[in-house]
N, CA, C and O atoms as CSV, one atom per row, in Angstrom:
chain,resi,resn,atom,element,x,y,z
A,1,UNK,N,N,0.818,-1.196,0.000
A,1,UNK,CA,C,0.000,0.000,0.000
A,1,UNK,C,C,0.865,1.263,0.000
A,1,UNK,O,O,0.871,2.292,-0.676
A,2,UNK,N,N,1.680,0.733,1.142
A,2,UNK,CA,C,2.746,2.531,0.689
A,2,UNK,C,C,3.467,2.554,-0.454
A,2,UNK,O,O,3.886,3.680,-0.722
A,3,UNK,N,N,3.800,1.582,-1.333
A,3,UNK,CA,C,4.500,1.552,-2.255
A,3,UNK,C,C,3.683,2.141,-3.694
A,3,UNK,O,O,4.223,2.652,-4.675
A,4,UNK,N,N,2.168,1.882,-3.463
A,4,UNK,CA,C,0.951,2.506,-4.202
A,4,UNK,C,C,0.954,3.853,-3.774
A,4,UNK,O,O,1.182,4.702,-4.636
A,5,UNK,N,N,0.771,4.172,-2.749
A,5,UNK,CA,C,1.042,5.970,-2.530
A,5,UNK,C,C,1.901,6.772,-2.942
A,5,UNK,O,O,1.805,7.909,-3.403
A,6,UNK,N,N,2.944,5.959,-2.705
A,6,UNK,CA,C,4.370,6.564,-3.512
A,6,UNK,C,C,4.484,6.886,-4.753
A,6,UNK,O,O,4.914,7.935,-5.232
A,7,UNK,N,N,4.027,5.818,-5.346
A,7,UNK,CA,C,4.015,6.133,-6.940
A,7,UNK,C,C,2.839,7.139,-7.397
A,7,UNK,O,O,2.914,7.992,-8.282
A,8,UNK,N,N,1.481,6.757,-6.388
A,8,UNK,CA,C,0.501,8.137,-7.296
A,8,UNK,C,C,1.352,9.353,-7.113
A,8,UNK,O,O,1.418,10.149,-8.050
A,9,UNK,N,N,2.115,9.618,-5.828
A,9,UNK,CA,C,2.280,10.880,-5.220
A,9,UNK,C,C,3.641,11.300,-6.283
A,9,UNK,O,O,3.999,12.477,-6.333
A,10,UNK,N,N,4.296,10.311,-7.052
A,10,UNK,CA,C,5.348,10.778,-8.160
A,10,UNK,C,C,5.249,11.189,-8.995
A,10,UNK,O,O,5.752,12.185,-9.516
A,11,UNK,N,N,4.074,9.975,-9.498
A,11,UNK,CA,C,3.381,10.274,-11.201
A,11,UNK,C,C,2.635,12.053,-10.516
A,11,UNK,O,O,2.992,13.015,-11.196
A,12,UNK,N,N,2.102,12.240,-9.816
A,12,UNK,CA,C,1.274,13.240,-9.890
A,12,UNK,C,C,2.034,14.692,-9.954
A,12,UNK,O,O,1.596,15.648,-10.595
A,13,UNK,N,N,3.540,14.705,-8.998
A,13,UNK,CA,C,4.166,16.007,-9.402
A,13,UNK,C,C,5.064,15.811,-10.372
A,13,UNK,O,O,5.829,16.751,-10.588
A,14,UNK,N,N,5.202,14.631,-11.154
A,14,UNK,CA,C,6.035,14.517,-12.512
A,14,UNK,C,C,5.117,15.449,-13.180
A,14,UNK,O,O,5.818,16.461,-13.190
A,15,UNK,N,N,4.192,15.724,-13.654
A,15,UNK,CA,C,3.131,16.750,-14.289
A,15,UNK,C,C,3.636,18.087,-14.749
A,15,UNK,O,O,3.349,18.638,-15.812
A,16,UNK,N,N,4.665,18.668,-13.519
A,16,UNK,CA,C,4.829,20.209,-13.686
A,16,UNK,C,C,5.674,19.993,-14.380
A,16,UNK,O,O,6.408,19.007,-14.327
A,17,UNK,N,N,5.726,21.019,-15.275
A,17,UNK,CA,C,6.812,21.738,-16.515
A,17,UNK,C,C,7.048,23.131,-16.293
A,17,UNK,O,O,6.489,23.979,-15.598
A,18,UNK,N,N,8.254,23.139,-17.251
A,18,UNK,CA,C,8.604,24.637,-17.033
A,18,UNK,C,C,7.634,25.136,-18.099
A,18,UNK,O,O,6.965,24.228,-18.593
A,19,UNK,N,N,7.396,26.361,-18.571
A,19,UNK,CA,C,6.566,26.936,-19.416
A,19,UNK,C,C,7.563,27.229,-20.832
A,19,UNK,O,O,8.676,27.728,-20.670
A,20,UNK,N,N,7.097,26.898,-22.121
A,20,UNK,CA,C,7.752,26.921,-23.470
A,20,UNK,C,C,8.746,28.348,-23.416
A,20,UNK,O,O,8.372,29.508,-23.243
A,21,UNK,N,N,9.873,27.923,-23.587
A,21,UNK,CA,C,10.933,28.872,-23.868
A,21,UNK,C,C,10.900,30.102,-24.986
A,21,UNK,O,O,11.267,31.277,-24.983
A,22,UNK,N,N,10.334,29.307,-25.842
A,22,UNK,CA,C,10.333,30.013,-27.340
A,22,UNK,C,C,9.603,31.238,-27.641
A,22,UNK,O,O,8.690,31.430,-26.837
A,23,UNK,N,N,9.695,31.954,-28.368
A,23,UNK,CA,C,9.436,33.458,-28.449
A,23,UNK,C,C,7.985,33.016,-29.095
A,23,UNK,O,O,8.038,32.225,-30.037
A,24,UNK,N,N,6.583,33.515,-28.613
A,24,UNK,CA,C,5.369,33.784,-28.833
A,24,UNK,C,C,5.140,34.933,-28.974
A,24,UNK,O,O,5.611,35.832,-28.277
A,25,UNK,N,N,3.939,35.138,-30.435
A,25,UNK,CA,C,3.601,36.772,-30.673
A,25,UNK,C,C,2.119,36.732,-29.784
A,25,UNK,O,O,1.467,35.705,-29.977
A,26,UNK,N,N,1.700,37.429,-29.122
A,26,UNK,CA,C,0.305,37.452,-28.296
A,26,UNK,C,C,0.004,38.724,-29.184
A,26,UNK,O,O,0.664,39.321,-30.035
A,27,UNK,N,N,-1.791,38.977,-28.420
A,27,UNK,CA,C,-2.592,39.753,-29.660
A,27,UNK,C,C,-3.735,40.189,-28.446
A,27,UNK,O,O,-4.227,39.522,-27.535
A,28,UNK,N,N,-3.898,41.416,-28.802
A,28,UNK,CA,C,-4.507,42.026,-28.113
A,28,UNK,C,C,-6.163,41.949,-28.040
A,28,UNK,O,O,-6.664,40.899,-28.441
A,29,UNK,N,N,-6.924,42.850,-27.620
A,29,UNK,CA,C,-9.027,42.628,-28.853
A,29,UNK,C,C,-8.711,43.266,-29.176
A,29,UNK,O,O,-9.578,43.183,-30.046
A,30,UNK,N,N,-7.780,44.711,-29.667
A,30,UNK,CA,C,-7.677,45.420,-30.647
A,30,UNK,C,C,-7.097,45.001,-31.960
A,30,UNK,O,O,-6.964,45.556,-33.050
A,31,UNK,N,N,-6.850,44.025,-31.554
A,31,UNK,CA,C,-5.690,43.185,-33.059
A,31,UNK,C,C,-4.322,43.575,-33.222
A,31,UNK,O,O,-3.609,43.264,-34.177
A,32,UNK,N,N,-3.941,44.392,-32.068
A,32,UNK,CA,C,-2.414,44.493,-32.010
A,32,UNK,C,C,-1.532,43.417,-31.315
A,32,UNK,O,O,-1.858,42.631,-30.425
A,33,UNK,N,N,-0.410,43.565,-31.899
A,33,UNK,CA,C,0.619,42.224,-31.359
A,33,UNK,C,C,1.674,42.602,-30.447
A,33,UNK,O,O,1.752,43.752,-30.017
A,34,UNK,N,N,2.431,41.758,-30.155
A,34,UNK,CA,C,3.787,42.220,-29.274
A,34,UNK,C,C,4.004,39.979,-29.552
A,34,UNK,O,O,3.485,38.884,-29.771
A,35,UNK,N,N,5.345,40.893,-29.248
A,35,UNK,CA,C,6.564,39.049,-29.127
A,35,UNK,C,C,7.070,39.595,-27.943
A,35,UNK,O,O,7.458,40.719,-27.626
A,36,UNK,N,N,6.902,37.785,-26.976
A,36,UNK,CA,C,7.325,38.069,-25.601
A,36,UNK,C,C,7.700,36.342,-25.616
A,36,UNK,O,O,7.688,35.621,-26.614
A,37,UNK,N,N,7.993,35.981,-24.352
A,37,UNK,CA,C,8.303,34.891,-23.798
A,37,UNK,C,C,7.413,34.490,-23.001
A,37,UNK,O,O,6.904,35.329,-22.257
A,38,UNK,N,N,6.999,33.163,-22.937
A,38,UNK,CA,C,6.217,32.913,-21.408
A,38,UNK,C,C,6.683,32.071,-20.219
A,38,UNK,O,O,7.034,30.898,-20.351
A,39,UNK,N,N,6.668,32.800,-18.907
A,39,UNK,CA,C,8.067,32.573,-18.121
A,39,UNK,C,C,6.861,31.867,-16.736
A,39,UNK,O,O,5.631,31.914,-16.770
A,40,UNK,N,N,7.598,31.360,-15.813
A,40,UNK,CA,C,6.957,30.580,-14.815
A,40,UNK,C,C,6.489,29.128,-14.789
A,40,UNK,O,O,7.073,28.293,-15.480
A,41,UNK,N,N,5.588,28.844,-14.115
A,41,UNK,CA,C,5.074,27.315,-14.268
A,41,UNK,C,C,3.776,27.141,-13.413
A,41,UNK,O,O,3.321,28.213,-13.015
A,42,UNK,N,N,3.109,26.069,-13.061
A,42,UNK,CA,C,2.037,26.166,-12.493
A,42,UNK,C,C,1.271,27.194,-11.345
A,42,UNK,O,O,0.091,27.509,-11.198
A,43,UNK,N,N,2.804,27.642,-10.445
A,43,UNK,CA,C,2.543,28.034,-9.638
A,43,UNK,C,C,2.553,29.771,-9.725
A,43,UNK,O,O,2.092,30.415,-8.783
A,44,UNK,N,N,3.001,30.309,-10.680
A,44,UNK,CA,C,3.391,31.414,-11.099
A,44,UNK,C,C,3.770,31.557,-12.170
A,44,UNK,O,O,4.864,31.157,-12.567
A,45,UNK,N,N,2.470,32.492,-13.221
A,45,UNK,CA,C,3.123,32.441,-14.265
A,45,UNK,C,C,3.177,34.023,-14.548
A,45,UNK,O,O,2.824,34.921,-13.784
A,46,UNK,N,N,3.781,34.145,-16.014
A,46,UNK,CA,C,3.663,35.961,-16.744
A,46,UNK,C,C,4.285,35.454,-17.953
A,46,UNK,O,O,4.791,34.393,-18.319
A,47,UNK,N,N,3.988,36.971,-18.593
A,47,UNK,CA,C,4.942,36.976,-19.705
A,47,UNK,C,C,5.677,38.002,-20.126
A,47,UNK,O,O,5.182,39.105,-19.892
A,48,UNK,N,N,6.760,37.984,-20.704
A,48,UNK,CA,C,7.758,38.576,-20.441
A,48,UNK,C,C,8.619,39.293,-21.686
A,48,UNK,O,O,9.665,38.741,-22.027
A,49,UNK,N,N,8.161,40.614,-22.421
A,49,UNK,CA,C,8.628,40.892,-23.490
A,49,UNK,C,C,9.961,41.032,-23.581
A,49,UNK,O,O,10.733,40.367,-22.891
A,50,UNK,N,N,10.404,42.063,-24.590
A,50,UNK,CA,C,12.125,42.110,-25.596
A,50,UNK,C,C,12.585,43.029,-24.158
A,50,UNK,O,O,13.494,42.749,-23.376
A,51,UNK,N,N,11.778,44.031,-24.112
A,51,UNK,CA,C,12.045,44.755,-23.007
A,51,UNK,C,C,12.439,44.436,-21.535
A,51,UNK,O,O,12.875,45.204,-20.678
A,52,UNK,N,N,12.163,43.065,-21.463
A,52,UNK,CA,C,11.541,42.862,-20.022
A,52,UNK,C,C,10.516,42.969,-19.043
A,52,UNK,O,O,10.516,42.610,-17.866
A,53,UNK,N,N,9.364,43.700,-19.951
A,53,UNK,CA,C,8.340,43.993,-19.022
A,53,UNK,C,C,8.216,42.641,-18.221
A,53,UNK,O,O,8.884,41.638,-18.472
A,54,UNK,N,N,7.150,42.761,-17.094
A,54,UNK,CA,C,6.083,41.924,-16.837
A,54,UNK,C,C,4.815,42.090,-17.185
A,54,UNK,O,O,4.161,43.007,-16.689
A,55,UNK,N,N,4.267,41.207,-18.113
A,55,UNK,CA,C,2.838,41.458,-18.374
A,55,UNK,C,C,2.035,39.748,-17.983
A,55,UNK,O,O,2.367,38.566,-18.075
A,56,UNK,N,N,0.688,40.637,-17.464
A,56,UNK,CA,C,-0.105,39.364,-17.405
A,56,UNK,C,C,-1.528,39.504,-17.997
A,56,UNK,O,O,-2.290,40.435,-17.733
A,57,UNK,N,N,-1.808,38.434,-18.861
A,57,UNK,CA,C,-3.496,38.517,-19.242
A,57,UNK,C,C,-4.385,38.775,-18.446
A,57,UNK,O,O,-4.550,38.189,-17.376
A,58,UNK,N,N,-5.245,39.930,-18.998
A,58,UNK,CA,C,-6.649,40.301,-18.331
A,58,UNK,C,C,-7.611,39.526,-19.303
A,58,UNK,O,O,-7.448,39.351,-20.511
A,59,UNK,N,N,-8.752,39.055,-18.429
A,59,UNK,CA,C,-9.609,38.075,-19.194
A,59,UNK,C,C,-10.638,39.203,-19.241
A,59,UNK,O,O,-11.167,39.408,-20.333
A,60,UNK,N,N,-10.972,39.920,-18.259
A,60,UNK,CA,C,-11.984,40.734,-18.390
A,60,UNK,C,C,-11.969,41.729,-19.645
A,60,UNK,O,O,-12.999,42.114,-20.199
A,61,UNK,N,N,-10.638,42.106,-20.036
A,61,UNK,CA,C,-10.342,43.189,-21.126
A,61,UNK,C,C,-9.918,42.615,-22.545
A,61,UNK,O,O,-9.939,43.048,-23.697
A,62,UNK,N,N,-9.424,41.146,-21.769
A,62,UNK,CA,C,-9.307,40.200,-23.380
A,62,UNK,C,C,-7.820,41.367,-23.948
A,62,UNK,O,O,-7.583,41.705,-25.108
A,63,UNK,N,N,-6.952,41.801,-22.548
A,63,UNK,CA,C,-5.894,42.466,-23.465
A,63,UNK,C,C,-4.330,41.714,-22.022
A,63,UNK,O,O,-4.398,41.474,-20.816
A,64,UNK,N,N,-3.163,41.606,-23.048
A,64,UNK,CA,C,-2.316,41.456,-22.272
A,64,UNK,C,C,-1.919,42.781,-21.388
A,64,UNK,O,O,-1.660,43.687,-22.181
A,65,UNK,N,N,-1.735,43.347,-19.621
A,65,UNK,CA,C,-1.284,44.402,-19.534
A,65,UNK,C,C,-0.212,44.394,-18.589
A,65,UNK,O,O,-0.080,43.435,-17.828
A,66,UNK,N,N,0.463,45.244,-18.568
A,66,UNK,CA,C,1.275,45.054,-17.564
A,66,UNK,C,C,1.032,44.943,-16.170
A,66,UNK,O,O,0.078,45.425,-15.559
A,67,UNK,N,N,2.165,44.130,-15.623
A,67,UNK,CA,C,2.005,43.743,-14.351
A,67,UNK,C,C,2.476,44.923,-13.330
A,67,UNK,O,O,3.337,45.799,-13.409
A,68,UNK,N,N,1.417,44.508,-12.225
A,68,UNK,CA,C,1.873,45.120,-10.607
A,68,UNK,C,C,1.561,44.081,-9.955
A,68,UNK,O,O,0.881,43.119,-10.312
A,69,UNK,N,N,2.246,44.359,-8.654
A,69,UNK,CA,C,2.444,43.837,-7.368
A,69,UNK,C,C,1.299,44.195,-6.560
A,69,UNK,O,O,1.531,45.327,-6.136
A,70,UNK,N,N,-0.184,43.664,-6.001
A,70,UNK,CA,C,-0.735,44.002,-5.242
A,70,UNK,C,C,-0.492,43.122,-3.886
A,70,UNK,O,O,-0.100,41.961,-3.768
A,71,UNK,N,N,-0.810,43.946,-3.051
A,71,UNK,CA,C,-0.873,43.420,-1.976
A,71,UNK,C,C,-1.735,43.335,-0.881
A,71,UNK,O,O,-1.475,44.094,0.052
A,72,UNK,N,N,-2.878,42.456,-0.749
A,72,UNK,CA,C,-4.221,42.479,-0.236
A,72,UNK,C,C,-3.909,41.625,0.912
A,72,UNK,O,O,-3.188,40.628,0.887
A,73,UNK,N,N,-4.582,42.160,2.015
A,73,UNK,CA,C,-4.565,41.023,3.141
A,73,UNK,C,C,-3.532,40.374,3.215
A,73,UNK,O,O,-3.776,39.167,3.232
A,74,UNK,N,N,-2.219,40.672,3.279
A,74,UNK,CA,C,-0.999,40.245,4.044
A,74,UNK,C,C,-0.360,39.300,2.566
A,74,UNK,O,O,0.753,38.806,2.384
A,75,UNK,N,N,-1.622,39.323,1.657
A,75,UNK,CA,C,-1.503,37.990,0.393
A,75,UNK,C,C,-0.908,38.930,-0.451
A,75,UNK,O,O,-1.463,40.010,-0.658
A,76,UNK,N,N,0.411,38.569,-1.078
A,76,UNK,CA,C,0.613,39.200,-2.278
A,76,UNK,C,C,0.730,38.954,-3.399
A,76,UNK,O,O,1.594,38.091,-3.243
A,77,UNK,N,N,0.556,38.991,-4.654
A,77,UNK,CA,C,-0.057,38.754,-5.869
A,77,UNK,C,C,0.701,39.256,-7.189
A,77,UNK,O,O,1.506,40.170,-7.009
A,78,UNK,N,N,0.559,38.822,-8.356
A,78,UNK,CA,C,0.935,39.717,-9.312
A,78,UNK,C,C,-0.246,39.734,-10.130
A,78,UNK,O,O,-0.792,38.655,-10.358
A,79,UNK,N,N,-0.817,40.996,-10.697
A,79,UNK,CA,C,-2.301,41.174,-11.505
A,79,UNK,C,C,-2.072,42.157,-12.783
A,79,UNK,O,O,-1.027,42.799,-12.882
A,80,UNK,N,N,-2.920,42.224,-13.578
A,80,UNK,CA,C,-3.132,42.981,-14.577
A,80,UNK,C,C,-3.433,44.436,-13.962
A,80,UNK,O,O,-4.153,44.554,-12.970
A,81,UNK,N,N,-2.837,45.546,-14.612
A,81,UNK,CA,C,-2.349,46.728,-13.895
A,81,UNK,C,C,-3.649,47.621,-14.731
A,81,UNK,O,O,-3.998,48.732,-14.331
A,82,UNK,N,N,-4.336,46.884,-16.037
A,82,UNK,CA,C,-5.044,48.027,-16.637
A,82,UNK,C,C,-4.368,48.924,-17.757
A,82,UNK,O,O,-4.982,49.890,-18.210
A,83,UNK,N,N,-2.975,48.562,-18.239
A,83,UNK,CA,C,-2.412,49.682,-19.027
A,83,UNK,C,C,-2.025,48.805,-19.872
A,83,UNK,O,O,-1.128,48.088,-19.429
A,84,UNK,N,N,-2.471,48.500,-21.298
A,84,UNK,CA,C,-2.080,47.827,-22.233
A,84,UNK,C,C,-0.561,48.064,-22.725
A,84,UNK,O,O,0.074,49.096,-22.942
A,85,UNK,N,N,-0.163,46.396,-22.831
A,85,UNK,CA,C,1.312,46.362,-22.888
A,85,UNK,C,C,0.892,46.119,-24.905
A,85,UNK,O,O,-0.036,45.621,-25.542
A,86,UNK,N,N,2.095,46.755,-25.210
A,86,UNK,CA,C,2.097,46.533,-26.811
A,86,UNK,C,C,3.449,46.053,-27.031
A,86,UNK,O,O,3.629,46.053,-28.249
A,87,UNK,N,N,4.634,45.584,-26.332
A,87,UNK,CA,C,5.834,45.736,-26.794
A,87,UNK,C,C,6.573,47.105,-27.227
A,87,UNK,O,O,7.704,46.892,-27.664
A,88,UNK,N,N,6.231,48.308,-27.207
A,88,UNK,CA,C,6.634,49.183,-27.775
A,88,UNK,C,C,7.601,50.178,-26.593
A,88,UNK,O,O,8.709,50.713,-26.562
A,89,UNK,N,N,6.168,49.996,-25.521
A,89,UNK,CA,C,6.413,51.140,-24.244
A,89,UNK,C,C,6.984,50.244,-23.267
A,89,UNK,O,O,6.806,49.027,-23.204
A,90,UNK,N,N,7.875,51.162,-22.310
A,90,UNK,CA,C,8.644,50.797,-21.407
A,90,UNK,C,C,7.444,50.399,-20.005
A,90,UNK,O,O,6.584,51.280,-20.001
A,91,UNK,N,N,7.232,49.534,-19.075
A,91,UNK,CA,C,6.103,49.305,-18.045
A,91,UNK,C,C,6.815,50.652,-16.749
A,91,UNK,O,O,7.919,51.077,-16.407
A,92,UNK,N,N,4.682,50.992,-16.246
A,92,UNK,CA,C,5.663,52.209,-15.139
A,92,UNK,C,C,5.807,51.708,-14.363
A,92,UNK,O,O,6.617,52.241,-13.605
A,93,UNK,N,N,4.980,49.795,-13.673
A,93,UNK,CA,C,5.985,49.364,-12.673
A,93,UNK,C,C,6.985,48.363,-12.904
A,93,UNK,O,O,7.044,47.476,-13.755
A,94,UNK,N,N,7.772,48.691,-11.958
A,94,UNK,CA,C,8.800,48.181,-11.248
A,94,UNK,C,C,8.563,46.481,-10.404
A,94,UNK,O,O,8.669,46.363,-9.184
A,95,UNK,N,N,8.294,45.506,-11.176
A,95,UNK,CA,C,8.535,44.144,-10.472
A,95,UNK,C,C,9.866,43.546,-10.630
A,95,UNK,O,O,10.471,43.367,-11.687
A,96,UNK,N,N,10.212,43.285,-9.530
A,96,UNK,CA,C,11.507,42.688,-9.188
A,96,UNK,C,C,11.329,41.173,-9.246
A,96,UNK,O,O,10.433,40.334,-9.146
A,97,UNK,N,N,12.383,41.239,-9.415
A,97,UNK,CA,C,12.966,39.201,-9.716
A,97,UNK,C,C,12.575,38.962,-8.458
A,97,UNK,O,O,11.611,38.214,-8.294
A,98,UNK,N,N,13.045,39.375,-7.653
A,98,UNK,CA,C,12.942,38.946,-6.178
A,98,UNK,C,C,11.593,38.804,-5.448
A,98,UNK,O,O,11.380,38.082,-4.474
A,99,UNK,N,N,10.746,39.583,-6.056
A,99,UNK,CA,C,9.290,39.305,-5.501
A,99,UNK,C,C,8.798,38.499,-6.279
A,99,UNK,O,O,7.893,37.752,-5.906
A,100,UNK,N,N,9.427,38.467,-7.886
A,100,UNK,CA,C,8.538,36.858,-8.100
A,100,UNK,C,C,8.851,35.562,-7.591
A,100,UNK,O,O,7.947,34.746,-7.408
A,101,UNK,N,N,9.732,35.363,-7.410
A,101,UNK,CA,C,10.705,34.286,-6.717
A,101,UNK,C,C,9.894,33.983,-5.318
A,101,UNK,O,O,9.523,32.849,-5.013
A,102,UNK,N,N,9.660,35.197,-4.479
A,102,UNK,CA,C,8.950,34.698,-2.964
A,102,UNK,C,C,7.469,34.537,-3.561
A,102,UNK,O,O,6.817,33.651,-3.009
A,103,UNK,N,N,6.780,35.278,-4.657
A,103,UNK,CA,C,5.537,34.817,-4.736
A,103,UNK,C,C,5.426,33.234,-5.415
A,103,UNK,O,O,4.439,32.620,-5.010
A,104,UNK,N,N,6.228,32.551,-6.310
A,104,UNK,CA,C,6.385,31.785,-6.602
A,104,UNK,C,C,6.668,30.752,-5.765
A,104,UNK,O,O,6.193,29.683,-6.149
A,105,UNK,N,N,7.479,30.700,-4.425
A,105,UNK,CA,C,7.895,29.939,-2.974
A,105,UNK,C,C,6.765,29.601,-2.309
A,105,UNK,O,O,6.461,28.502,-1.846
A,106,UNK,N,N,5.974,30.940,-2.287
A,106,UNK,CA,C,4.988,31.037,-1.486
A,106,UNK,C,C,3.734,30.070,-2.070
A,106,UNK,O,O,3.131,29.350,-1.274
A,107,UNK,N,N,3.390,30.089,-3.423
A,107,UNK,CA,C,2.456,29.837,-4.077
A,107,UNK,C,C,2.761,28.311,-4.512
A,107,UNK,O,O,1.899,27.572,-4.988
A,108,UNK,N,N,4.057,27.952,-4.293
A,108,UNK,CA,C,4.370,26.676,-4.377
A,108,UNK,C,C,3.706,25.893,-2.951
A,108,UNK,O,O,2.994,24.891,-2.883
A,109,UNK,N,N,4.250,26.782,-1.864
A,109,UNK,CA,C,4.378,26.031,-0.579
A,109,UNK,C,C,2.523,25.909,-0.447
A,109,UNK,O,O,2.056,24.838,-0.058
A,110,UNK,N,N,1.814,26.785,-0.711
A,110,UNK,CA,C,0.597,27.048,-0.211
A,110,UNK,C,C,-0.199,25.741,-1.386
A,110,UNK,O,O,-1.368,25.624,-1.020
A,111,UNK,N,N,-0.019,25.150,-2.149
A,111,UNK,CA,C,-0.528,24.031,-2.893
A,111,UNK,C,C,0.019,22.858,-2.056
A,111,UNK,O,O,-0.842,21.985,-1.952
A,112,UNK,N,N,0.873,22.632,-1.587
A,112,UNK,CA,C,0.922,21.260,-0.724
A,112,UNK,C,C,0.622,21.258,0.519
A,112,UNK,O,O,1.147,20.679,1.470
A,113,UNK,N,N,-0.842,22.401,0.400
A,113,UNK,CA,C,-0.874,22.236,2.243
A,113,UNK,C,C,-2.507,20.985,2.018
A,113,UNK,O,O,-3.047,20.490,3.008
């Protein structure tokens, strides 16, 4: 029996992948484009233009926009900021490697509870 647990509990986090390396063009509802990367994995994802922005899909606006850092109830997050990313313009925030990394730790640790 433990030797049956073991294996569902392998096969089941063999599953995660890293997210495709390769350069993707995304598309806005206006029909504009941008080429970015898509960076993260189950637990945290974005995407990540020539520039470096951080951008993440809004479903409500059906547009990719750039990312911010909110921080609600002690929970912190990365969300769609409302300011359509095109590849062109530089993002006005500022997300650090370092806060995706703890939101990513965090968002890892908080799925195996």
């Amino acid at each position: 029996m433990k030797k049956l647990i073991l294996v569902v509990v392998a096969v089941t986090l063999s599953f995660g992948v890293p997210a495709f390396h390769g350069e993707v063009v995304f598309k806005n509802s206006d029909g504009s484009t941008f080429k970015g990367h898509i960076k993260g994995d189950e637990y945290l994802n974005w995407v990540e233009d020539k520039q470096k922005n951080i951008i993440k899909y809004n479903a409500k606006s059906k547009d990719y926009e750039f990312a911010k850092v909110l921080k609600e109830n002690e929970v912190v997050k990365l969300v769609p900021s409302h300011i359509k990313a095109d590849g062109v313009i530089k993002s006005p925030f500022k997300v650090e490697k370092s806060k995706l990394k703890k939101m990513w730790k965090k968002n890892k640790k908080e799925s195996f509870r």
